[in-house]
N, C-alpha and C positions, 0 to 999 in steps of 0.2 A: 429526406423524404421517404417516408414508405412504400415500397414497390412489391408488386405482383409478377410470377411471370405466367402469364396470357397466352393461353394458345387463340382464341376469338371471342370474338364480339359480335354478336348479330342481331336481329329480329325476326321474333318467326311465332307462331301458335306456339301455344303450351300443347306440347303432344302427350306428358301424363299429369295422374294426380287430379284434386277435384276441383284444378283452373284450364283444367284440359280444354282448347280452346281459344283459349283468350290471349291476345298480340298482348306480345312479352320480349324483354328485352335478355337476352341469354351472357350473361358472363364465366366463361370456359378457361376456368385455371388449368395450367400444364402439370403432368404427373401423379402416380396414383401407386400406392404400394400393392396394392393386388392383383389379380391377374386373372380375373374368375373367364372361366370356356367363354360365355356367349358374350363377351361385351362387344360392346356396339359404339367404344368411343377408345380404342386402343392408341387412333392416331395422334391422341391427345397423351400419351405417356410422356413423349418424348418433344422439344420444340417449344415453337412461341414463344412472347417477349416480354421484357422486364417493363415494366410499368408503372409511372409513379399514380396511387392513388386519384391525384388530382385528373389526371391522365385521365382514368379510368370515367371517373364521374361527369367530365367535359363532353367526352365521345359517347354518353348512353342521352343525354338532352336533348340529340337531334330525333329520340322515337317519342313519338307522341301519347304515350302509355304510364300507368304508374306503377307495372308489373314488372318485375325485377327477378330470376335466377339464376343463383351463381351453384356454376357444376362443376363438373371434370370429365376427366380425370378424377380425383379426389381433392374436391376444393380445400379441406380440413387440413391436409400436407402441408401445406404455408401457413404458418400460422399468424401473418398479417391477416389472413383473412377474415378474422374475427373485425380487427378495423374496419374492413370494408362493410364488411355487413352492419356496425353500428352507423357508418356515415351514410351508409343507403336507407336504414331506417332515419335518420335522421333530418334526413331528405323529405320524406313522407313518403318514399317509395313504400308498395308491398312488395317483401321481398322472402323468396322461400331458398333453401340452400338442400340441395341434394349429397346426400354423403352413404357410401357404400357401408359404413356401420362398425367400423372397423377402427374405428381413432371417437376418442371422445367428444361429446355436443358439451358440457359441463360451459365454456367459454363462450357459446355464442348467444347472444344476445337475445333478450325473452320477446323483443317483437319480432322476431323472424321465425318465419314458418319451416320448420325441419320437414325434409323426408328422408326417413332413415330404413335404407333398405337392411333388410335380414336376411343373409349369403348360406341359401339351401345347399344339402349337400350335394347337387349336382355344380354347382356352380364352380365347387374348387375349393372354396374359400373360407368355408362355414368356419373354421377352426380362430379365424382371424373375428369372426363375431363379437364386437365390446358387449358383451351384452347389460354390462352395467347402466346402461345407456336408457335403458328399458325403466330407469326409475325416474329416469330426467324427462322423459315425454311427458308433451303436458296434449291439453284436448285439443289443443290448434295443431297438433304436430298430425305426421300422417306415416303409417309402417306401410312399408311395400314389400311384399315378396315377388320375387320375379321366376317364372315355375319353367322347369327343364320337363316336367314328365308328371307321371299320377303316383310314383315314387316324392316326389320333391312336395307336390301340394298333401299326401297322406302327412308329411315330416309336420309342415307347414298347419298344421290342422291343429298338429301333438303343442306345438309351439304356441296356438294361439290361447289352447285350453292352460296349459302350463301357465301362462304368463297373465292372463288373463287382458288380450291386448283389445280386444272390443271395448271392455271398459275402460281403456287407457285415451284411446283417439279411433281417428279412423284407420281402418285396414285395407291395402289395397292388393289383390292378386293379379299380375301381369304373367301370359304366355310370354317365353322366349319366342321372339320373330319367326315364324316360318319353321319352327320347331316343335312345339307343343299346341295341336288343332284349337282351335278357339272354340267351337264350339262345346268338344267335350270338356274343357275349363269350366264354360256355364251351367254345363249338363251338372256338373259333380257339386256345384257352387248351389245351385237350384237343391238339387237331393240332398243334400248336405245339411240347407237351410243354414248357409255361412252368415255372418251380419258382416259382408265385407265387401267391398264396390270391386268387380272386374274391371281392367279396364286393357285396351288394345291400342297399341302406342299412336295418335292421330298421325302423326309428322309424319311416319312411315309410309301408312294408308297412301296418302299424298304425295309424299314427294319419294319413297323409296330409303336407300341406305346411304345417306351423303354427308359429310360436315355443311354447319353455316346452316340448318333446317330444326 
């Protein structure tokens, strides 16, 4: 049998992205090869249990939802995970997969929704950027940057023009928590005349910094 190893399973709001909102059933693969300053899911590097698939798919039927994301850590690290995500489309779940941007999408399945963040250089990480990744987006996908400062969103600007990612899908700019004022995010987003949706993580707002949210 095919196995995952699982740090959780829960249900909670989609706290990003443009299903932000909406009861979702979260699946949080263990482990992540990067290491960027602001994460906000480190306790999931390490832990959690091995899983057989079937497993997996038994325990998400008791939420009453057809929304489906599978995170991390770095979900893409296993590389069962491409299985999982064809059996959840399969399922007729909608199902999106969050990945730090750094291991390639080429493998995962065209009805799932990517977000694929792009690792600013405050983050640590930029260097690990696949950016080849950037030809495989398709218009359902969605790029995220997650902003350290008005350094990181200038970087973030050079990147969108360079690549030309507004034509690619949608583009999302997220403040680091409690880190980068939100408002001046909007202020610069406004003057800028960005085509790109801010957004401010819901889950947080609400319940603060905790697993299982």
């Amino acid at each position: 049998m095919t196995q995952l190893k699982i740090f959780e399973i829960f249900y909670s709001l989609q706290g990003e992205s443009s299903r932000m909102g909406l009861p979702t059933i979260f699946i949080r693969l263990s482990g992540c090869p990067m290491r960027c300053h602001y994460c906000d899911t480190a306790y999931a590097f390490q832990g959690g249990s091995m899983m057989d698939i079937e497993d997996i798919m038994a325990s998400i039927k008791k939420y009453d939802t057809h929304y489906v994301t599978v995170t991390g850590g770095e979900p893409l690290a296993q590389k069962e995970v491409i299985h999982l995500l064809k059996i959840l489309a399969d399922s007729n779940y909608e199902v999106s997969i969050e990945t730090g941007g750094g291991l390639s999408i080429k493998e995962v399945d065209p009805r799932i929704k990517i977000i694929l963040d792009i690792k600013t250089p405050e983050s640590g990480e930029e260097k690990k950027n696949h950016w080849e990744n950037l030809d495989m987006i398709s218009s359902k996908d969605e790029i995220k940057f997650v902003l350290c400062s008005r350094e990181d969103y200038d970087w973030a600007k050079k990147i969108l023009d360079q690549y030309k990612l507004t034509q690619k899908c949608s583009v999302l700019f997220s403040p680091v928590y409690q880190k980068l004022d939100v408002t001046d995010l909007g202020d610069w987003i406004l003057k800028d005349q960005l085509h790109v949706r801010m957004q401010i993580q819901l889950h947080k707002l609400l319940w603060g910094e905790k697993p299982g949210v």
